[in-house]
N, C-alpha and C positions, 0 to 999 in steps of 0.2 A: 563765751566761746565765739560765738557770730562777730562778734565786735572787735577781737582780738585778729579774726582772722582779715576782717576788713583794714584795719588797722596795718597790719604786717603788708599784707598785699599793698595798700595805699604807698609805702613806703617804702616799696622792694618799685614801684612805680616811677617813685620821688627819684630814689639812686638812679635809676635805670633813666630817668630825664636829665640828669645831672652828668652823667658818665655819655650821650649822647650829644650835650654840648659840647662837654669836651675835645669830643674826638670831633668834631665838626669843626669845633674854631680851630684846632690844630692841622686840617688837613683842607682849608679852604683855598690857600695858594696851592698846593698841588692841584686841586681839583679844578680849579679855576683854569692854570697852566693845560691842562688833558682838556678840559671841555673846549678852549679855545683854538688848540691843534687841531681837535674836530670837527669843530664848526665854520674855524675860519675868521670869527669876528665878535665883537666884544658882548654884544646884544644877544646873539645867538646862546652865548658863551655862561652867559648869565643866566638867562631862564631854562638852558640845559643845567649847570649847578642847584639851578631851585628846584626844579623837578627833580632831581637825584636825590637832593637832602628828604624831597616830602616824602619819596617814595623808602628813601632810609629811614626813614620815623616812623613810617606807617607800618616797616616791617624790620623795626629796629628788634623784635621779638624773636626773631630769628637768627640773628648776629651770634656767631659764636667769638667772644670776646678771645678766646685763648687763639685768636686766628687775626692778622694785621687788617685794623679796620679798611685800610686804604683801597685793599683786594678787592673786598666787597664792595666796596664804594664802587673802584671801577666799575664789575661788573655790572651793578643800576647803573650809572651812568652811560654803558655801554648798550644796554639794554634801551634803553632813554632814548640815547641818540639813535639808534638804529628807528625804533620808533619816531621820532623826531623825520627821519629822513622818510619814513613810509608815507606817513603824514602829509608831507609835503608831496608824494606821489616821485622827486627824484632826488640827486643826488647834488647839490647846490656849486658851484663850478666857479673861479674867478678868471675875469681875463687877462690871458697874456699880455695883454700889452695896456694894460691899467698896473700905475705902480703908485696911484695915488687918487685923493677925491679934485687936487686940483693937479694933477700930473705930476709934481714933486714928490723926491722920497728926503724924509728926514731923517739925520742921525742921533741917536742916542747915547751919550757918552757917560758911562752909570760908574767909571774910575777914570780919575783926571792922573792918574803916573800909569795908565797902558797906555799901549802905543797907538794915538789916532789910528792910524793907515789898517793896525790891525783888527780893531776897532770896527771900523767901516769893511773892515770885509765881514767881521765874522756877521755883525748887520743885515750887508748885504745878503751874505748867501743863507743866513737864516729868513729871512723875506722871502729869497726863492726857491730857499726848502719848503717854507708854507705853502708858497702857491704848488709847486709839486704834489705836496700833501691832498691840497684841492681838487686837483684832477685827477686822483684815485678814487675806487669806492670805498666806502666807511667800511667793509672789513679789511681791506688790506690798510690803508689810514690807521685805524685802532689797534692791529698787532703789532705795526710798525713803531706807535709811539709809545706802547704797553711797553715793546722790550729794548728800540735805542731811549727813549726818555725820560720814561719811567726804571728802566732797569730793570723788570720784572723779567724773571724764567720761561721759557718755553713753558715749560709744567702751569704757572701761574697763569701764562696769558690764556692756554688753553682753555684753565676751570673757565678765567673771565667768558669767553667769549662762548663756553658752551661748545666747543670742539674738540678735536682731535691734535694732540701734538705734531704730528705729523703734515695737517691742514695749516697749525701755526706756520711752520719752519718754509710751507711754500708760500705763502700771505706773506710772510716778511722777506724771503728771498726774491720774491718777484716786486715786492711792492721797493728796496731798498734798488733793484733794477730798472724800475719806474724812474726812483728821482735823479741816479745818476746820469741814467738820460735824459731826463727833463733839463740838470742842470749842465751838461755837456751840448746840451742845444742853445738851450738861452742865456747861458753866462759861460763860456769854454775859459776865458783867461783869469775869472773870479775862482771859478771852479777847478782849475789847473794848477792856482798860485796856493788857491787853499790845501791841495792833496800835497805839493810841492813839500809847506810846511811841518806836514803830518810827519 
């Protein structure tokens, strides 16, 4: 009887490490994508994902699987970074007027039949969404990119972040006000040509 129950447990263990890779290796570029909107940078980006995965293993026991792992995820991760920023005592900030480690910015061109020009902008003013991002606090930063980048629900971002729907919808309304200003100060003709488009 003892043996049996060990047994069973061991192996109800085994799936439960098994079904925890899974969803891990399936949702590392997501998470990867979120950690680095929030940190800003690749390093930061990285050891916020490892501390989300440990703190998901450590309380994978909790997961209610009939619920999108990604949610949960966020929300450790959300958790994490907020922690992350306490930590550090502030709010980590890049400057305006750094747009590189040697003052060049590089293009990235990931399909050779789009149209350079458009290319370089959409680039561009992803660059200076990031930095926008940067000079917000990590709550408005995280409902911001919960619900344009993620896609996620008012309802969603709320459980994540432990609030109120209500506190979401002005976190994103203000924070979405942040970057249009940001980007109507420091790029008005990138920022102009792009809504143009829209």
């Amino acid at each position: 009887m003892f043996f049996s129950s060990v047994r069973e447990r061991t192996n109800t263990i085994g799936d439960r490490s098994v079904l925890f890779e899974g969803l891990i290796r399936d949702s590392y570029k997501q998470a990867f994508g979120l950690a680095y909107r929030l940190t800003g940078n690749s390093s930061e980006a990285e050891d916020l994902v490892q501390e989300s995965f440990v703190r998901a293993y450590r309380f994978f026991h909790r997961y209610d699987d009939s619920l999108p792992f990604t949610s949960w995820l966020y929300r450790i991760m959300t958790n994490a970074h907020i922690d992350m920023v306490r930590r550090k005592g502030r709010i980590r900030t890049t400057s305006l007027e750094a747009s590189g480690s040697d003052g060049a910015t590089t293009w990235d061109l990931p399909d050779l039949d789009a149209s350079p020009d458009r290319q370089m902008l959409l680039n561009a003013l992803d660059e200076l969404v990031q930095k926008a991002l940067m000079t917000m606090t990590a709550e408005f930063r995280t409902a911001v990119l919960l619900a344009d980048v993620e896609g996620l629900a008012y309802e969603e971002v709320a459980e994540i972040m432990k609030t109120s729907v209500g506190t979401v919808r002005s976190r994103i309304h203000r924070g979405r006000k942040q970057i249009r200003t940001y980007l109507l100060k420091h790029a008005p003709q990138t920022y102009r040509s792009y809504s143009d488009e829209l």
